[in-house]
N, C-alpha and C positions, 0 to 999 in steps of 0.2 A: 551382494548388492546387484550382480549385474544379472543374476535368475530373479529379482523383485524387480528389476527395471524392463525383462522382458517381457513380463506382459503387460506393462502401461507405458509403453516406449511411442506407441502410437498419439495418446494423449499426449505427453511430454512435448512432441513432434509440433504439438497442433499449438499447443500452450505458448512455445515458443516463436512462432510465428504470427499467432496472436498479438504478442507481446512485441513486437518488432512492430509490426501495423501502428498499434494503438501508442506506442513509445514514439515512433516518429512523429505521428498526428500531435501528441501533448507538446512536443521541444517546436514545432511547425508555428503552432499558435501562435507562440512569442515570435520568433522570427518574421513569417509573413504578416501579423499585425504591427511588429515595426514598421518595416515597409510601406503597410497602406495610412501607414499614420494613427494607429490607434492608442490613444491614451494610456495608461498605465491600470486606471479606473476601471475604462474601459473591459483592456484585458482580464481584469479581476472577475470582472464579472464573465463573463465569458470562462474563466476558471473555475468558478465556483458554479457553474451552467452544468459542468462536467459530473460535479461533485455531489449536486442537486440530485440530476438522474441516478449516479452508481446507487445514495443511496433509497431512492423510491424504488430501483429495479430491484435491489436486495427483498424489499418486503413483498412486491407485487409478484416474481420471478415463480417462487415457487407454488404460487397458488396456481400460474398461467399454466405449469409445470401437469399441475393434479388435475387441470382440466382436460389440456390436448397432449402431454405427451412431452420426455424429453426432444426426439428426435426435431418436433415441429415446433417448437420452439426455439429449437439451436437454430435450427437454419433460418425462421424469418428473422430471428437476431441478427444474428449473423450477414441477412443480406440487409437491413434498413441500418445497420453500422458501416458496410463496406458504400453503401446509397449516401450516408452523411459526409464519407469519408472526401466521397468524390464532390460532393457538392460546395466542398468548405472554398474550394477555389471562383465559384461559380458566382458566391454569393457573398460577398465584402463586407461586411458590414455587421458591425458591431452585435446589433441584435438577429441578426440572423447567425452569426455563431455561436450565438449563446448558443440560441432554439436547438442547434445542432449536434453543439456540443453536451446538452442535456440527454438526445436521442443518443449521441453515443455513448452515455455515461452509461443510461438505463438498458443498452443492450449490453454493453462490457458487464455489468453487474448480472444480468440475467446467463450472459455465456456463462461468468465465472461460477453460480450456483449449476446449471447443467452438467458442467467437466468436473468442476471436484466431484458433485453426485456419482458420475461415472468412475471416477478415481478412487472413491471413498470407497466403493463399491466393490472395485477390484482389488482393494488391499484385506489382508488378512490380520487378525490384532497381531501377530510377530511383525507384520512386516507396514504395516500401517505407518509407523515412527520412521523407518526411510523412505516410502513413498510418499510422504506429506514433506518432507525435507528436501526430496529431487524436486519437488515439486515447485518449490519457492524459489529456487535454484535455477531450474528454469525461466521463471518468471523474470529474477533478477536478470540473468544473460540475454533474455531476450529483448529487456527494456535501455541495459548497456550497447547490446548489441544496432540498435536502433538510432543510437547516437551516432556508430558510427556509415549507417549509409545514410544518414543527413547530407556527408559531406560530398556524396557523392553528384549533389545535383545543386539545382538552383531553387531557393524558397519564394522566388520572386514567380515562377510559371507554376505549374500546374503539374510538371512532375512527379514531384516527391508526391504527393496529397495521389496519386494514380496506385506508388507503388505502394504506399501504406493502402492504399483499398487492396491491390489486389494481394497483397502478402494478407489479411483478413479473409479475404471470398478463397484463399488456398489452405488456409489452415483448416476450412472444417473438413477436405477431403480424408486427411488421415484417423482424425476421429469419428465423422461419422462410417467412415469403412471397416474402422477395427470394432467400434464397437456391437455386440452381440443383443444385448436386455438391455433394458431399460432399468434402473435400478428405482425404488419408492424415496421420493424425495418429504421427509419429515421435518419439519422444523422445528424447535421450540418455542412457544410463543414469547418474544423479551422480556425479560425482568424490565418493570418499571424505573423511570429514574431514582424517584424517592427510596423502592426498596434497594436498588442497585447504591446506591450512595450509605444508606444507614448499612449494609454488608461490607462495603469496603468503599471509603470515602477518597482516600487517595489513588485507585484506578479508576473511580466517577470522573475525577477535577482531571487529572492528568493525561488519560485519555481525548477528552475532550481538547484540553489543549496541545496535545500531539497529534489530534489532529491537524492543529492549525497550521503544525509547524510544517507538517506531509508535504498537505496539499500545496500552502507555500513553495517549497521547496520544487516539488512536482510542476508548480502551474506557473509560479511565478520567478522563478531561476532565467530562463528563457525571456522574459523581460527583462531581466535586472542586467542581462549580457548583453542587451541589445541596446540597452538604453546607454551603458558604459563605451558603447564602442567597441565590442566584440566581435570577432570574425565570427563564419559558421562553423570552420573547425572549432575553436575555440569556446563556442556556445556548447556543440555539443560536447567535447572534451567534462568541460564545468558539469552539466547536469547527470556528465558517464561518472564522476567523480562522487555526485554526491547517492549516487544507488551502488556504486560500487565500492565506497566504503562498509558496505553493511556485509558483504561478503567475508571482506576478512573479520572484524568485527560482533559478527552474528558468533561464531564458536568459543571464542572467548569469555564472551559475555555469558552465554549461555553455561559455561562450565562454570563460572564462580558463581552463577544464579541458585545452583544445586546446591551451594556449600555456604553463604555468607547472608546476610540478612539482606535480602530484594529490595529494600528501602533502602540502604544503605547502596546497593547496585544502582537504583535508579536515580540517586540523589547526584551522585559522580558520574555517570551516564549525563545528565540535566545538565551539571555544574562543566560538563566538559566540551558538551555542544554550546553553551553560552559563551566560554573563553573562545572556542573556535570561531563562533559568531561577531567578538570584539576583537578576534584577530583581523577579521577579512573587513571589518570595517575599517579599520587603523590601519590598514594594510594600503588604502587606495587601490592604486592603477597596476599593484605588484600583480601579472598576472600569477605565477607561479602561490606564490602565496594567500592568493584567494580558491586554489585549486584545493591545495592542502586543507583550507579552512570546510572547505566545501566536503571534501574527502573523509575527513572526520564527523563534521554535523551531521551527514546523512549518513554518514555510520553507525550513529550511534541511536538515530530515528529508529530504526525497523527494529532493532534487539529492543529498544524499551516498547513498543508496542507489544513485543511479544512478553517481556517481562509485568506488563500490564496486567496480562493474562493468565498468567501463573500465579500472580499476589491473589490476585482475584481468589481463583481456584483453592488456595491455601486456606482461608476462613468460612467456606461452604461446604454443606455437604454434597456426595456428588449428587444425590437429583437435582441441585440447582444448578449446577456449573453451565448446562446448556442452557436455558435461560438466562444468566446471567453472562455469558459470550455473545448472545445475542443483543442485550442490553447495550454492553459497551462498543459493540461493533454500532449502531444505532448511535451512540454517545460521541462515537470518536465522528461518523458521519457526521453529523451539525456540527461539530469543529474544524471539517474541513471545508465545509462550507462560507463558514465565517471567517478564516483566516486569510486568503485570497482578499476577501474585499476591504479587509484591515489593513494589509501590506500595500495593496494596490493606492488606498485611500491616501496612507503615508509614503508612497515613493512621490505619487503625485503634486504633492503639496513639499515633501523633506528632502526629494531627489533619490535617485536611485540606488543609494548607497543604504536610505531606510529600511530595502530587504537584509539586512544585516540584523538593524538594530530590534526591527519586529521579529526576527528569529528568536534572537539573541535575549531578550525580552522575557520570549514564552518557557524557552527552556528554564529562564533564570526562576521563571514563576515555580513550577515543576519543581526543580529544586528546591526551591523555601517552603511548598507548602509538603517535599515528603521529606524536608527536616523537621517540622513542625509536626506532622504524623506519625514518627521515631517519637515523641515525646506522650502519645498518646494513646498507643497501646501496646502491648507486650510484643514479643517476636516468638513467634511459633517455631518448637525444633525445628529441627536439619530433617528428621524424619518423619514427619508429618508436614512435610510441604510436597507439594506436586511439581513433578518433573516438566523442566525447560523444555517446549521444542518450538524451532521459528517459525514463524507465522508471519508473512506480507502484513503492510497494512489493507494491501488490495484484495487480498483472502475473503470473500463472499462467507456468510454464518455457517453453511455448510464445513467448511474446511475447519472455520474457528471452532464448533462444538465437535468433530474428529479427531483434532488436535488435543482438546479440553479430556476427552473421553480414553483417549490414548495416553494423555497424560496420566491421569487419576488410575489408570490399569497399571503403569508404571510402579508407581508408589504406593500397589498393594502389596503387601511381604509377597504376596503366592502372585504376584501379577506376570511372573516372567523375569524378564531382562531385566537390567539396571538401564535407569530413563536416560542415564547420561550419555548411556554408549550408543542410542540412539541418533542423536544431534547428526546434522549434514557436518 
């Protein structure tokens, strides 16, 4: 592991500091629009601003890519992110953070396709399977890690919103110095919803609604703390909770994904973020016990996105898989677009304990509709399904079809390794 880590240790480097910028800027929102008095609505919007851009940048990113170049494309990303970063303090108001939080959505989506290009690039098919694994790895510690220098300042000045720019404008020095070539960034063009749904219907719907629950969770946590009466330790603690569930949770999942029918994974995955969801409602003002609830819910997010993906992959052949990764990464986007202003819409009007009940809700959907899809087609062997490995929901199509392609290698007799020994 640690000869496949040294020579993308410089990405890693850059990913995670990235991730620290863009992680404080998301939990920031909530907090400083407490403060200036923004609505709950409001915020939503402003959430789903984010969510807009990631995914316009995901489809425009790589074309920008094939005209001028990775390099010149990272770095103007790069600085009109680190330019939004600093300007969110400047400019108060409601719709100017949308506006802003849109420009950062669609440069964090165009960085994210640039680096994995670069990463995808540098791994080997042996070694592909642990460097897409550190990868996410990264991503997770850098967005936990973000939580915790929240607490080191004040959300009310203009600090924080300084250091998350310049930890952004520091991260492209290690990778634009390590890296050598430019690698050809290919995409597949998306599978359509209609074909993507008649392929596999229950990672169409369920995606889609895992997004809701993401972004939710992602945009609108940080309200839900502040609306309750939460400190900023405290805020950030909750949102380190619900991305730092998926950590321990990601392995697990992912080993009985390989062995037991993935419906049946994602039904209890669903059915176990819903209970967690009617705990932290039922819970009140327990702080401890809305931590827990929080700890598990987003635990259980990131392994079923990634098990999304695998179902997927199980009833296609593989010239589709990339196409069809690209589909529902597209699918899961307009779900996390919509979820924010559904949440926001119902704290507004049910109080801010609704971020609970609209979690708790989507999950609950998830689960009925893939017990409902247990009843409607067969379950494909143990050996003819394609091997688990994790995937962010924040993973740009590049990383999702490397993954996809790493998998389906996996799960050819002559492919190599066994897929599972792969897993971070």
């Amino acid at each position: 592991m640690i000869q496949v880590l040294s020579g993308v240790w410089a990405l890693l480097t850059g990913i995670v500091l990235i991730m620290l910028g863009n992680g404080m800027q998301s939990t920031l929102v909530g907090l400083r629009g407490g403060l200036e008095g923004f609505s709950a609505t409001e915020l939503a919007v402003v959430t789903s601003g984010y969510f807009m851009g990631f995914l316009s940048g995901a489809q425009i990113a790589p074309r920008m890519i094939r005209r001028v170049g990775h390099v010149r494309v990272f770095a103007a990303l790069g600085s009109f992110m680190s330019a939004g970063l600093i300007a969110m303090p400047l400019l108060t108001e409601p719709w100017a953070w949308t506006l802003l939080r849109l420009l950062v959505g669609f440069c964090m989506s165009g960085i994210y396709v640039t680096a994995e290009s670069w990463l995808n690039d540098a791994a080997t098919n042996e070694t592909r399977g642990k460097v897409l694994s550190a990868y996410m790895i990264a991503q997770t510690l850098g967005i936990i890690g973000a939580q915790g220098l929240l607490t080191l300042g004040d959300a009310g000045t203009s600090a924080l919103f300084i250091v998350a720019s310049i930890l952004v404008s520091v991260s492209f020095a290690p990778i634009l110095l390590s890296v050598s070539r430019a690698p050809a960034t290919e995409l597949a063009r998306p599978m359509g919803l209609r074909q993507l749904f008649s392929g596999s219907p229950l990672s169409t719907v369920g995606i889609f609604m895992l997004g809701s629950v993401y972004a939710t969770q992602a945009g609108m946590a940080p309200v839900f703390g502040t609306l309750i009466g939460m400190t900023t330790p405290q805020i950030a603690l909750f949102v380190a909770m619900l991305f730092g569930g998926a950590l321990l949770l990601q392995y697990p999942i992912g080993w009985l994904s390989d062995r037991i029918d993935r419906r049946k994974l994602i039904f209890g995955a669903s059915l176990l973020g819903a209970l967690c969801c009617a705990a932290g409602w039922s819970q009140g003002g327990n702080l401890w016990a809305l931590m827990g609830a929080a700890f598990l819910a987003g635990g259980v997010t990131t392994p079923l996105y990634a098990l999304f993906l695998a179902y997927t992959n199980d009833y296609l052949p593989t010239e589709d898989m990339a196409a069809a990764s690209g589909g529902l990464v597209f699918t899961f986007g307009l779900g996390a677009i919509l979820g924010p202003l559904v949440t926001g819409w119902a704290m507004e009007f049910s109080g801010p304990f609704a971020f609970w009940i609209v979690l708790g809700g989507t999950f609950a959907g998830i689960a009925t509709y893939a017990l409902y899809r247990m009843t409607q087609r067969s379950i494909p062997s143990v050996e003819d399904t394609e091997s688990y490995i994790s995937v962010l929901p924040t993973a740009s199509p590049v990383a999702v079809e490397a993954a996809g392609a790493w998998s389906a290698a996996q799960s050819d007799p002559e492919g190599g390794e066994d897929g599972a020994s792969q897993q971070a």
